[in-house]
RODO-2510 file (C-alpha; in nm, 4 decimals, decimal comma):
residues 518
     n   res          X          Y          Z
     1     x     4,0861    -4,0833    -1,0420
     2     x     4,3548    -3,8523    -0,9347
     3     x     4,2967    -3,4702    -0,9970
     4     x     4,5725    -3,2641    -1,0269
     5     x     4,6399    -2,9338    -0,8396
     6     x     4,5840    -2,6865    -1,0670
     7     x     4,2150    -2,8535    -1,1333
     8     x     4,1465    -2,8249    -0,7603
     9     x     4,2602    -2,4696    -0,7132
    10     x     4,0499    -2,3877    -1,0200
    11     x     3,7623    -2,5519    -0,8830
    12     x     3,8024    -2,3836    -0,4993
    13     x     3,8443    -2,0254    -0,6677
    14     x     3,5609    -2,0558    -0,8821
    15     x     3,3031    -2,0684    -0,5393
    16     x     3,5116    -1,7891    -0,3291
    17     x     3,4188    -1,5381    -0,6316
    18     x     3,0951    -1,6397    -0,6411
    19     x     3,0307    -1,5777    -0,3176
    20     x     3,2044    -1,2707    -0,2784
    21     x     2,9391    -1,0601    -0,5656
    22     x     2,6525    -0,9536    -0,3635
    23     x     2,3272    -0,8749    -0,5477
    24     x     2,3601    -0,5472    -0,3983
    25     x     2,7023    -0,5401    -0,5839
    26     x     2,4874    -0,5630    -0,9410
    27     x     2,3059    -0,2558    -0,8539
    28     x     2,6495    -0,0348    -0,8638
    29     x     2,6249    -0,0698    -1,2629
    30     x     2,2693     0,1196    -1,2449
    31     x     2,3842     0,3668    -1,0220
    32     x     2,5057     0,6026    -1,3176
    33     x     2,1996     0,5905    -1,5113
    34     x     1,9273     0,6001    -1,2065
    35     x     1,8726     0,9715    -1,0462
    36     x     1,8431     1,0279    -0,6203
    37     x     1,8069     1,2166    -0,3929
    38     x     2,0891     1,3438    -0,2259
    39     x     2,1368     1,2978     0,1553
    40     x     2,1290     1,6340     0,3365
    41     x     2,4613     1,8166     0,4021
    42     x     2,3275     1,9690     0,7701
    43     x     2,0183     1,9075     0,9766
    44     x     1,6921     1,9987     0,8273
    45     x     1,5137     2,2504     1,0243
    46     x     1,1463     2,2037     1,1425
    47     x     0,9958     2,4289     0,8995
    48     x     1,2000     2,3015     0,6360
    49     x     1,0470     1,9479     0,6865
    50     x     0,6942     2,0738     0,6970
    51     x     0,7535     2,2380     0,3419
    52     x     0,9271     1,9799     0,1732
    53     x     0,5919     1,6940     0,3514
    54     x     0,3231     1,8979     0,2288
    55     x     0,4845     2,0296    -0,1331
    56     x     0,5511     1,6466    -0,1399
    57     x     0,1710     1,5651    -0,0988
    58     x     0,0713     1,8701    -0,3448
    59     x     0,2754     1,7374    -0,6119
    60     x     0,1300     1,3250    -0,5657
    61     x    -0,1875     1,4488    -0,5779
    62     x    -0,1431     1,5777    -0,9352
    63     x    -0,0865     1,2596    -0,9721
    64     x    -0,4828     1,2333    -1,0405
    65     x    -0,4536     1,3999    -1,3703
    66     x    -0,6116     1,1560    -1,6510
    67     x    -0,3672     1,0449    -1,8658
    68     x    -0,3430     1,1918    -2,2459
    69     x    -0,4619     1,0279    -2,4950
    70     x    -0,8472     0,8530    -2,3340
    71     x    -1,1644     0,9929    -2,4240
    72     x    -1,3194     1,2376    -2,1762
    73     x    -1,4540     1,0372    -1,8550
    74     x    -1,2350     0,7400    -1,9421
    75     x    -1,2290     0,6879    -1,5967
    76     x    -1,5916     0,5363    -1,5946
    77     x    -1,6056     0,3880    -1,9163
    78     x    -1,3096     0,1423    -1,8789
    79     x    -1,3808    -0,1974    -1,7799
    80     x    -1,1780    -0,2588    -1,4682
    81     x    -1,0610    -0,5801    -1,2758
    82     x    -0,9260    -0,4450    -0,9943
    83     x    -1,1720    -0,2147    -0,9073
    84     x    -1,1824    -0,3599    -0,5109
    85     x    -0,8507    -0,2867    -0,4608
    86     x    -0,7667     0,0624    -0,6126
    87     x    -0,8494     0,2300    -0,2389
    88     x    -0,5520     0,0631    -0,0755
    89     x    -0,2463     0,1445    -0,3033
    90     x    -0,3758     0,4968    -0,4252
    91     x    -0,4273     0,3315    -0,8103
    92     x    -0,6665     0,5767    -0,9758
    93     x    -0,8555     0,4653    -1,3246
    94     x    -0,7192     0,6092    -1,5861
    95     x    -0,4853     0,8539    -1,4790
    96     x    -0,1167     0,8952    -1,4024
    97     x    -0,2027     0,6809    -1,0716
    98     x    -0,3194     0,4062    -1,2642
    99     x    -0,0784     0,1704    -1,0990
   100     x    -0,0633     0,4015    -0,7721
   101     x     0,1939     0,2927    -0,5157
   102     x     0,1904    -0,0821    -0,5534
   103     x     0,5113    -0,0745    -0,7457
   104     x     0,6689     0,0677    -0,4915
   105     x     0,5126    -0,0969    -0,2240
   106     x     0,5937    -0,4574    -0,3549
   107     x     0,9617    -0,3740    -0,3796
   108     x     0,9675    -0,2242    -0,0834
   109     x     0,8637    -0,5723     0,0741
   110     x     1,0505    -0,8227    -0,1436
   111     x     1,3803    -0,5877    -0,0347
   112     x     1,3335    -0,5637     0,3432
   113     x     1,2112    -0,9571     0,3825
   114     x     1,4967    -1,0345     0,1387
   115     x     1,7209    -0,8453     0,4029
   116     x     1,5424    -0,9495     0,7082
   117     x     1,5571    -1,3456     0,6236
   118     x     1,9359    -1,3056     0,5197
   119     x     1,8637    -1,3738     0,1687
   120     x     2,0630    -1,1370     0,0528
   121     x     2,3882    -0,9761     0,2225
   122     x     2,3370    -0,6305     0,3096
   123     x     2,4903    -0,4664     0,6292
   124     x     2,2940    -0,1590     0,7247
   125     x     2,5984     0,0401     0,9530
   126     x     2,7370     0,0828     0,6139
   127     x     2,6352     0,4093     0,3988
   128     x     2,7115     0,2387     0,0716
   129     x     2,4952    -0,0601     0,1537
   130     x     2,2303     0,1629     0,2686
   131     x     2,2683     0,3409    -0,0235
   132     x     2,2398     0,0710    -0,2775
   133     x     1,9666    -0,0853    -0,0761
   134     x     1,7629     0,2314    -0,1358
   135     x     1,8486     0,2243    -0,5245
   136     x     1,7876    -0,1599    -0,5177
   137     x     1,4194    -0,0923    -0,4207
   138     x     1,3704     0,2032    -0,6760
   139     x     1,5288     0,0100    -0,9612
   140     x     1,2826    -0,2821    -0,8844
   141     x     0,9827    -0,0762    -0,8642
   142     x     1,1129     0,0954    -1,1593
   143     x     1,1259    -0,2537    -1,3044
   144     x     0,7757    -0,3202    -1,2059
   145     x     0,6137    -0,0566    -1,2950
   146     x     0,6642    -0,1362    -1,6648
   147     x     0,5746    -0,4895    -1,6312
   148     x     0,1958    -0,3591    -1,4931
   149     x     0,1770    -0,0765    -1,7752
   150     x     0,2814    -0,3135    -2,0706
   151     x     0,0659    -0,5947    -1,9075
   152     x    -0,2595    -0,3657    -1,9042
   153     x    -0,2154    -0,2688    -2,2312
   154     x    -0,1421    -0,5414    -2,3687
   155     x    -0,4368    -0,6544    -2,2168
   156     x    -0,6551    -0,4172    -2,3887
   157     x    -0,7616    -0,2767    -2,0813
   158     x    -0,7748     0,0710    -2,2636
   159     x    -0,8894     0,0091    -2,5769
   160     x    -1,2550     0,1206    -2,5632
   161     x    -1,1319     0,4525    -2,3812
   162     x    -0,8603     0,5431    -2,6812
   163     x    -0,9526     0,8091    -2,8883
   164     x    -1,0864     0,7785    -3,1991
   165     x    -1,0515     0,3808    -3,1657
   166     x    -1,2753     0,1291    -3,1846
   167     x    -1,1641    -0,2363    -3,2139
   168     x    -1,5605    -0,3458    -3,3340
   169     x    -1,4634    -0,1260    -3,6767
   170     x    -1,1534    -0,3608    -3,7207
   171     x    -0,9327    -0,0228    -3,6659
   172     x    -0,5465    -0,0414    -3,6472
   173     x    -0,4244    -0,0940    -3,3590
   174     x    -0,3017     0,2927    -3,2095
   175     x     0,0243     0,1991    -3,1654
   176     x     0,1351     0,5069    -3,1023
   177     x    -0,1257     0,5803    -2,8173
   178     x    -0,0033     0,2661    -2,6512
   179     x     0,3558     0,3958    -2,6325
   180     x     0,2217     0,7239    -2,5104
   181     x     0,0160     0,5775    -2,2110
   182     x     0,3519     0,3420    -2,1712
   183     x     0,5610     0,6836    -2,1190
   184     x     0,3274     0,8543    -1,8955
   185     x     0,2635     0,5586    -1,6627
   186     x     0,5912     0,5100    -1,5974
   187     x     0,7586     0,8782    -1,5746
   188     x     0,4882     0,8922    -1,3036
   189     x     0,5905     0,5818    -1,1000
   190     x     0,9680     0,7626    -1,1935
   191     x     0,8701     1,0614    -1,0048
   192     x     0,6904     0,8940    -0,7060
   193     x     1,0230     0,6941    -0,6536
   194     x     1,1620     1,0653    -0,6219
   195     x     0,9123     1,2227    -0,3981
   196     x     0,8966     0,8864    -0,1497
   197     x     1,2766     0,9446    -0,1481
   198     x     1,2397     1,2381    -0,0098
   199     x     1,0998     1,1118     0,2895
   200     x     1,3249     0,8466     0,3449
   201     x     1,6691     1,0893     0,2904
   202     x     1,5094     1,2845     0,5630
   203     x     1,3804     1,5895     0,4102
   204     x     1,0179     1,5546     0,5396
   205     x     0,8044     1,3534     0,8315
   206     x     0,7357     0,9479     0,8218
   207     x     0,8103     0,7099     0,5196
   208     x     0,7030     0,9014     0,1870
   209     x     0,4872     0,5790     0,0862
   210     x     0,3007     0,5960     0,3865
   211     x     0,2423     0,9638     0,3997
   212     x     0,1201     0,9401     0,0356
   213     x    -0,1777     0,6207     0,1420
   214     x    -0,2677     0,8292     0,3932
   215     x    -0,3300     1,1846     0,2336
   216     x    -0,4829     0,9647    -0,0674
   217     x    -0,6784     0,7831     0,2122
   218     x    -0,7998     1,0853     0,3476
   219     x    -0,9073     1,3138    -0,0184
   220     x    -1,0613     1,0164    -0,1332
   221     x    -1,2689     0,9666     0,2140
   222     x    -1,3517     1,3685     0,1711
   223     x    -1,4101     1,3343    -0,1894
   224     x    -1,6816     1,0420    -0,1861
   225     x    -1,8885     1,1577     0,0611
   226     x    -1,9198     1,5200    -0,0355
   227     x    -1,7709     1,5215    -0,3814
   228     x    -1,9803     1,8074    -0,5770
   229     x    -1,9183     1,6898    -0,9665
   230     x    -2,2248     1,5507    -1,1571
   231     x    -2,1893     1,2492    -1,3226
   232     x    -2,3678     1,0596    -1,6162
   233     x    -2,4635     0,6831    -1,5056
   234     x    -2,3860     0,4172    -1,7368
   235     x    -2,5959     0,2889    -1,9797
   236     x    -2,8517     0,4966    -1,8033
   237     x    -2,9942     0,8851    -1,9225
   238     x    -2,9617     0,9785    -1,5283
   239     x    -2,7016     1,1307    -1,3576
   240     x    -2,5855     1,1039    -1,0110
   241     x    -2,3500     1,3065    -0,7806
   242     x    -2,0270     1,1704    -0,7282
   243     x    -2,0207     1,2200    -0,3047
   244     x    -2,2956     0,9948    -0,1453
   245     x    -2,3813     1,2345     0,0896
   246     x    -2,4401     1,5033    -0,1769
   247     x    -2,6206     1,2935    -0,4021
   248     x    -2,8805     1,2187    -0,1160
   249     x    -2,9761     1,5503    -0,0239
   250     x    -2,9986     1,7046    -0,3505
   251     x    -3,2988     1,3933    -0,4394
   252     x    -3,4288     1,4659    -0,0808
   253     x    -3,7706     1,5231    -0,0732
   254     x    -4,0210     1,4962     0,2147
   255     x    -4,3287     1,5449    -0,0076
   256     x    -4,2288     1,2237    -0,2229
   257     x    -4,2301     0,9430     0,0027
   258     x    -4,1673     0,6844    -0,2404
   259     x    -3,9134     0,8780    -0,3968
   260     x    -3,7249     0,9794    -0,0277
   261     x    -3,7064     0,5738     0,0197
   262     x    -3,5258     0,4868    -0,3105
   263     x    -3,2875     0,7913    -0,2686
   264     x    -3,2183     0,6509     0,0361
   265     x    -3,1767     0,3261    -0,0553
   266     x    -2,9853     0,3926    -0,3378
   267     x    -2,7345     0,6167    -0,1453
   268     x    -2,6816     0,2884     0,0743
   269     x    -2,6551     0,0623    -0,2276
   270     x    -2,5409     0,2458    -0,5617
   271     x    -2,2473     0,0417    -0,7352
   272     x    -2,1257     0,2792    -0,9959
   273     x    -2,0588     0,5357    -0,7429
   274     x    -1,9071     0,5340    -0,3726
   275     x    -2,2200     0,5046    -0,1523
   276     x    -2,2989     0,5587     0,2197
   277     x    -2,2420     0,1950     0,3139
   278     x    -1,8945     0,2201     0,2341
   279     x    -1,8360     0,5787     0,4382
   280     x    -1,9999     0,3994     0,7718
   281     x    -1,7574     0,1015     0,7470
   282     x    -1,4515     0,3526     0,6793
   283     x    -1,5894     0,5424     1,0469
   284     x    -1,6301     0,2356     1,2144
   285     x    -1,2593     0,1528     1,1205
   286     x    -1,1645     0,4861     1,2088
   287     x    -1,3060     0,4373     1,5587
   288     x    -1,1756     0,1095     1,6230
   289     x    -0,8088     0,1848     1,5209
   290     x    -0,8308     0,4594     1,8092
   291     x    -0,9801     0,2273     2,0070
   292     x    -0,6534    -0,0330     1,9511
   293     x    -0,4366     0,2148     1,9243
   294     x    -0,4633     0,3125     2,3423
   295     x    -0,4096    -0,0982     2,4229
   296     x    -0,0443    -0,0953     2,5177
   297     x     0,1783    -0,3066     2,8152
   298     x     0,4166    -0,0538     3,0150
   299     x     0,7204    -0,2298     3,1519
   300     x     0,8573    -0,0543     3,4300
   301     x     1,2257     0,0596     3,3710
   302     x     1,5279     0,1856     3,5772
   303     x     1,8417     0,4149     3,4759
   304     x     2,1410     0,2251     3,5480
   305     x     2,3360     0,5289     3,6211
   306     x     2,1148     0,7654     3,7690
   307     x     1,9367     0,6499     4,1296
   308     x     1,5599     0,6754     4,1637
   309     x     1,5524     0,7532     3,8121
   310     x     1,2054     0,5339     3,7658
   311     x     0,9605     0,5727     3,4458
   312     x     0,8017     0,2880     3,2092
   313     x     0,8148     0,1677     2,8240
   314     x     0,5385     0,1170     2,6411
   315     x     0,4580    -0,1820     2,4100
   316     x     0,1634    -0,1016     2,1959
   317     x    -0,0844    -0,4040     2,0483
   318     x    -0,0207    -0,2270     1,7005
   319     x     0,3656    -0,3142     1,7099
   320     x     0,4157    -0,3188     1,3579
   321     x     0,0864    -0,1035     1,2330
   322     x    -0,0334    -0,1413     0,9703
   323     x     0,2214    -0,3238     0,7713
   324     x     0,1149    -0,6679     0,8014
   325     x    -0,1975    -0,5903     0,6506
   326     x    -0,0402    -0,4050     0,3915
   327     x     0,1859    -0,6857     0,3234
   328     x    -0,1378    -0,9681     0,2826
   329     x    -0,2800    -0,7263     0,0598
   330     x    -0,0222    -0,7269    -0,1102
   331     x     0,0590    -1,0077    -0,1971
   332     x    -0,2992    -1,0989    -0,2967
   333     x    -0,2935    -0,7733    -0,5456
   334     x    -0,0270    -0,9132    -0,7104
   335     x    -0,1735    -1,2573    -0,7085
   336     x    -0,4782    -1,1188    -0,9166
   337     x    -0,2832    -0,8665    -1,1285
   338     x    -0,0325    -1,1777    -1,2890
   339     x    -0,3043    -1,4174    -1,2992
   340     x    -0,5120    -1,1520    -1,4735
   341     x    -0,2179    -1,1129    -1,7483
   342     x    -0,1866    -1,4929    -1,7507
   343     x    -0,5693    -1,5442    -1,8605
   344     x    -0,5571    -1,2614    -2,0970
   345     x    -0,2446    -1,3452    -2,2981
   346     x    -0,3605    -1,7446    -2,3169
   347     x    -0,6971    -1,5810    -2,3996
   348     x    -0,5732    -1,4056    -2,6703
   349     x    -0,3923    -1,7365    -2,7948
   350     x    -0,6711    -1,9157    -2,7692
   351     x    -0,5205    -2,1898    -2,5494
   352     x    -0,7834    -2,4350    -2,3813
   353     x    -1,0202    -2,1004    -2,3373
   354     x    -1,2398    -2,3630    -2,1156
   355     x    -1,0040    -2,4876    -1,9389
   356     x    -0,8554    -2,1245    -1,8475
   357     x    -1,1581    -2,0029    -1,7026
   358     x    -1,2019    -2,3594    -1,4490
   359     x    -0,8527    -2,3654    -1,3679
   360     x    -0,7053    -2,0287    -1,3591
   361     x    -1,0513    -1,7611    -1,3539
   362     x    -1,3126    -1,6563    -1,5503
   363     x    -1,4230    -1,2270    -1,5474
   364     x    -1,7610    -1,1163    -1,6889
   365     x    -1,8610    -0,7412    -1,7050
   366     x    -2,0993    -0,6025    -1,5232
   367     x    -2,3058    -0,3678    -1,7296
   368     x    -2,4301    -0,1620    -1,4168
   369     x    -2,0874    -0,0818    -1,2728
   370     x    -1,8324    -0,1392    -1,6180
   371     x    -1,6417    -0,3858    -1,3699
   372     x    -1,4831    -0,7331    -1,4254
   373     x    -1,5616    -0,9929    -1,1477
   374     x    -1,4723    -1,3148    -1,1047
   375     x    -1,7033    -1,6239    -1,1205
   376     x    -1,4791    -1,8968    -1,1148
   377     x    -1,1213    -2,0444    -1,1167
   378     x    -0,8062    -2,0205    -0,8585
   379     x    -0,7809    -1,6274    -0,8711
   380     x    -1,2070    -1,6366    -0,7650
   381     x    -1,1340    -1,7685    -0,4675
   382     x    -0,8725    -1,4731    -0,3523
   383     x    -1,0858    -1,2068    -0,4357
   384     x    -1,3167    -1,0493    -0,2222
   385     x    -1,6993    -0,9924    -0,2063
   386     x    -1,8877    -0,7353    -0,2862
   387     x    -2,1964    -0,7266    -0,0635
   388     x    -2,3053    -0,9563     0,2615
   389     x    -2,5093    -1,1175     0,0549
   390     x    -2,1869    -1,1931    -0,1788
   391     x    -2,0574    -1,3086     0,1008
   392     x    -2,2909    -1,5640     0,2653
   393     x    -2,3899    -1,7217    -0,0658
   394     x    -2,0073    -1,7894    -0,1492
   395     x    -1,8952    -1,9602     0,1999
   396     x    -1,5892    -2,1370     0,0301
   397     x    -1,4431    -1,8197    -0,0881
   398     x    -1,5345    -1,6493     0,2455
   399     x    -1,3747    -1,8995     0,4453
   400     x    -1,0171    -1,9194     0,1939
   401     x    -1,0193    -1,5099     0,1484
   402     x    -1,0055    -1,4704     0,4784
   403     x    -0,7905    -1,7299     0,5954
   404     x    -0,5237    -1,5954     0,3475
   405     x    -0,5279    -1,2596     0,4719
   406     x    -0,4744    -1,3754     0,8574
   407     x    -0,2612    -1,5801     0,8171
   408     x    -0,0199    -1,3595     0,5549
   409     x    -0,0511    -1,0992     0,8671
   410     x     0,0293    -1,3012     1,1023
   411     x     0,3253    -1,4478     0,9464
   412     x     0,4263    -1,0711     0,8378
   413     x     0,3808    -0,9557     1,1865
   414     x     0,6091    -1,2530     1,3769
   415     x     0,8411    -1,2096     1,1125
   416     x     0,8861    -0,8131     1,1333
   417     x     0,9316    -0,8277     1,5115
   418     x     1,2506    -0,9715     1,4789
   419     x     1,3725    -0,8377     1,1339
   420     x     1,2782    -0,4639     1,1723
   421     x     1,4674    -0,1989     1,3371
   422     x     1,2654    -0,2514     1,6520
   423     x     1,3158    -0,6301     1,7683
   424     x     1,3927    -0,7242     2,0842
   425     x     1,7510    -0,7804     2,0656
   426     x     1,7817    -0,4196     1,9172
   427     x     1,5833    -0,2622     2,1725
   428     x     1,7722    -0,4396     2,4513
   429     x     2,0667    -0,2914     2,3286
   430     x     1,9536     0,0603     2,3033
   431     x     1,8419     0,0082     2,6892
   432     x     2,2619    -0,1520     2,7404
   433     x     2,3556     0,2035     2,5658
   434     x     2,1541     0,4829     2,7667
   435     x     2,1766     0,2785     3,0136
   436     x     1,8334     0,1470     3,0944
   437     x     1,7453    -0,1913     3,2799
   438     x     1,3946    -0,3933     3,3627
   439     x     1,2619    -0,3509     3,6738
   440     x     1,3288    -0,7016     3,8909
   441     x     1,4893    -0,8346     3,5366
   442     x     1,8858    -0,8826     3,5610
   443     x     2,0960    -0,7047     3,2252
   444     x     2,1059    -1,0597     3,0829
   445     x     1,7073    -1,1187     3,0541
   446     x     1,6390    -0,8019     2,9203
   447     x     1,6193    -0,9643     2,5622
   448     x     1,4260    -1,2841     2,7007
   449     x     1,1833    -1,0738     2,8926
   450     x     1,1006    -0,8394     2,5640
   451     x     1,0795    -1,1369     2,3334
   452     x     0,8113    -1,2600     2,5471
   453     x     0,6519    -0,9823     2,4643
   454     x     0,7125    -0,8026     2,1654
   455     x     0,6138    -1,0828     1,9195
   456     x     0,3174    -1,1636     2,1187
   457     x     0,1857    -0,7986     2,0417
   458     x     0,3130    -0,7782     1,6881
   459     x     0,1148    -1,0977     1,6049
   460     x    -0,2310    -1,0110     1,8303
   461     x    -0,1863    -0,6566     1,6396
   462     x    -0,1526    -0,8137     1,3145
   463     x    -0,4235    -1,0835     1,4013
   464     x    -0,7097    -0,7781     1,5299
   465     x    -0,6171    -0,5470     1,2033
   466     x    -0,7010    -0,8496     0,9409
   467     x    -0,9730    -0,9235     1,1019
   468     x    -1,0967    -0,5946     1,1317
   469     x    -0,9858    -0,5588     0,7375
   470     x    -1,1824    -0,9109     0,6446
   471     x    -1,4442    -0,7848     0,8492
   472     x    -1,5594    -0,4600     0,6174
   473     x    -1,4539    -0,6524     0,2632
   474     x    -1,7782    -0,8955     0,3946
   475     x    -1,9642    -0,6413     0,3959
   476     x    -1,9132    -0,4545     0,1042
   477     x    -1,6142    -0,1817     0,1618
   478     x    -1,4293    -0,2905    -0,1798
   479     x    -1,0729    -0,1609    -0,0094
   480     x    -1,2185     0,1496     0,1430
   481     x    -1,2038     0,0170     0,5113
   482     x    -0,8686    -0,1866     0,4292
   483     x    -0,7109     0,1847     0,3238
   484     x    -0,9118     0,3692     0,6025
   485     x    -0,6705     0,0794     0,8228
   486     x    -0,3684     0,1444     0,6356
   487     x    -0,4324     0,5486     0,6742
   488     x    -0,5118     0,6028     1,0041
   489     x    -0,2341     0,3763     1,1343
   490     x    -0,0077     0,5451     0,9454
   491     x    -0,1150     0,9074     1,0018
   492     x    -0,0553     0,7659     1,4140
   493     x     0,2943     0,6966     1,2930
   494     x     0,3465     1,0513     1,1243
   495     x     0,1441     1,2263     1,3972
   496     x     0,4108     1,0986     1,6943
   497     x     0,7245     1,1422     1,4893
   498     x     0,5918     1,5292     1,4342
   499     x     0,5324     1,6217     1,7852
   500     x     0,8483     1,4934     1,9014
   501     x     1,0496     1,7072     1,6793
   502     x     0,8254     1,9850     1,7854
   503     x     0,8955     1,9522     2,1026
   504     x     1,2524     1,8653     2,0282
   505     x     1,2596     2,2459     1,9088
   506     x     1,0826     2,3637     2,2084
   507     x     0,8277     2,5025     1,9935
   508     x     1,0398     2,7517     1,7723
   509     x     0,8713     2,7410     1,4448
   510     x     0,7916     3,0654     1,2676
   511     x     0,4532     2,8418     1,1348
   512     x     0,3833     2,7948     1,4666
   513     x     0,4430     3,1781     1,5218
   514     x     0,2358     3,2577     1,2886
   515     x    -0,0333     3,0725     1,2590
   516     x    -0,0808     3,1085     1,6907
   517     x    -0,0496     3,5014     1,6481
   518     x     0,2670     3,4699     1,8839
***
């Protein structure tokens, strides 16, 4: 049949506008309505960025405030499922961190992988585009943030920790409590998305999401080995202190034998409480990231313009940090968070409750410890163990928990050496611009020559950090020596970019000044 002009122009228009609204387009109508922070008009001073990093880290860690509206020492009496994870994204129970950084983390990576495998159109030259690419991330985390806080409540994850609530009595449901946790939740995530932009308008040192795992890495690390607060066990008359270090000498006694071996014991084993077992395996990670951190290739380069001008580059095993790890966990997290909604709103419609807990999971409290685990189903077999002995009785879930979180950083860590900042192609043209060339290696092979080796660190660096991650969840770390990974790394990272603005300054800082009595 014969179609007549006008229906064919129609028809060819219709794609060409299609094509020409960008996703990053959509985000101008938010722009109004969603506060920034403003790029700096002049160059922020040394000083200046050391005030604005450590106010920054001051003000998250109010962030560990409880939230209004729990009973007092809600934080141990709500039953958590996600209690092995909390470590790595800062989430603290029952308080304004309750959903810690993992909104922001997630759409942090669904908007740089989204850029990186062309998904979207974004060209980062361009201030508006880098602009809106910012917003992008903040709106989605933004967005996500109030799909976690509706989904836990919803949930009922706080309903035995509400005051003056008790669902057994057939009470109303506190409606107004839920709305109130609602608010607070998410005009904390609101703020975060503030202070991490911050970092990344320039105002202080590193990314702001980084900075924040790694002070959180480092209190928390401080906090359960010599953390001085008493604290009442559950469903027990005894209390315990909170650091395991603490706990053990004040029940030290060398004229009790019997009682010197269970206090020892128990600071190695205690559930309820961070214990000793999990402060070794957050040292040993510790030591091994320094350890990693000093394997590195040197390729020896030239200047093109100046003769005898001879020095090398360095390509360190952890190319991409810690963010392939990061990025496994994840996606895992988020995994167990959905499928946790999923269970509990088809739970609470009482659809095929057997079928639910074969298929999809099935959690059962823990009396000792007030935490949901796993015992069967899909989302069982992506969660990790508890103990060695967890471990070696469960080989299945060994083997497919571990296998998921290689290969997630390997395929991170391939990926992100060529879609980062820092891929070969990029780096070979920084080296065409200063004017920089291989030693032996004609202009043309530059690229080829660091593409034979850039992604072949990024991936071994990947590869030796899940390992190293898998390695501690087998026995026993619950996150603590996947965050310990995440926080070092990342304090590296800071560490660097620090000195070489200090010595970019030549050492004129009146912090410096005073501090060194100069």
């Amino acid at each position: 049949m014969c179609q007549s002009p006008m229906t064919r122009t129609h028809r060819g228009i219709r794609p060409r506008l299609l094509t020409l609204v960008r996703l990053l387009d959509l985000i101008k109508f938010f722009l109004p309505i969603l506060p920034e922070v403003e790029l700096p008009d002049e160059k922020i001073s040394f000083d200046e960025r050391i005030i604005f990093t450590v106010g920054s880290g001051i003000i998250f860690l109010f962030g560990q405030l409880p939230l209004f509206g729990l009973v007092s020492g809600a934080e141990y009496k709500v039953v958590d499922p996600f209690f092995s994870v909390r470590s790595i994204f800062a989430m603290e129970k029952a308080s304004l961190l309750e959903l810690g950084l993992l909104p922001l983390i997630t759409a942090g990576f669904l908007w740089q992988l989204a850029a990186g495998l062309k998904l979207i159109k974004v060209n980062f030259n361009l201030r508006q585009d880098r602009e809106l690419f910012q917003s992008g991330q903040k709106l989605t985390a933004l967005f996500l943030s109030i799909v976690y806080s509706a989904g836990l409540i919803y949930s009922g994850y706080y309903d035995n920790v509400i005051q003056k609530y008790d669902p057994l009595n057939g009470d109303s449901a506190p409606l107004g409590t839920y709305v109130l946790l609602f608010l607070q939740i998410n005009a904390w995530s609101f703020i975060l998305t503030l202070l991490v932009d911050v970092f990344d308008k320039g105002y202080a040192f590193g990314s702001g999401i980084l900075c924040f795992l790694t002070l959180q890495t480092a209190t928390t690390l401080v906090r359960d080995l010599v953390g001085l607060e008493v604290t009442p066990l559950l469903n027990s008359n005894r209390v315990e202190s909170y650091g395991a270090l603490i706990n053990l000498v004040r029940n030290f006694s060398i004229f009790n034998l019997s009682q010197l071996n269970s206090s020892i014991v128990n600071a190695f084993t205690r559930l309820q409480l961070p214990n000793l077992n999990q402060f070794y395996i957050s040292l040993l990670t510790i030591l091994a990231i320094i350890g990693l951190q000093n394997y590195r290739i040197e390729l020896p380069i030239r200047s093109t313009k100046v003769r005898g001008m001879n020095n090398v580059y360095p390509i360190r095993l952890l190319y991409t940090g810690a963010l392939p790890v990061l990025f496994a966990y994840t996606v895992i997290v988020n995994f167990q968070i959905f499928g946790f909604f999923l269970v509990t709103i088809l739970n609470k419609f009482g659809i095929a409750p057997v079928l639910i807990d074969s298929l999809l999971g099935k959690f059962n409290a823990e009396i000792t410890t007030n935490n949901l685990v796993l015992k069967s189903g899909i989302l069982y077999y992506f969660s990790n163990s508890t103990s060695l002995l967890q471990s070696l009785l469960s080989p299945i879930k060994t083997v497919v928990y571990s296998v998921s979180v290689v290969l997630l950083s390997v395929w991170f860590a391939n990926k992100w050496s060529y879609i980062s900042g820092s891929s070969p192609r990029d780096i070979s043209k920084q080296f065409k611009e200063q004017g920089i060339s291989i030693t032996g290696k004609r202009d043309i092979s530059i690229t080829k020559e660091l593409s034979r080796v850039i992604p072949v660190a990024a991936v071994s660096g990947g590869f030796a950090l899940a390992v190293l991650a898998v390695g501690g969840e087998f026995l026993g770390g619950l996150g603590k020596g996947i965050s310990t990974i995440i926080g070092v790394s990342s304090a590296f990272g800071i560490l660097e970019e620090f000195m070489i603005e200090y010595q970019q300054t030549g050492g004129n800082s009146q912090f410096s000044s005073a501090f060194g009595g100069q």
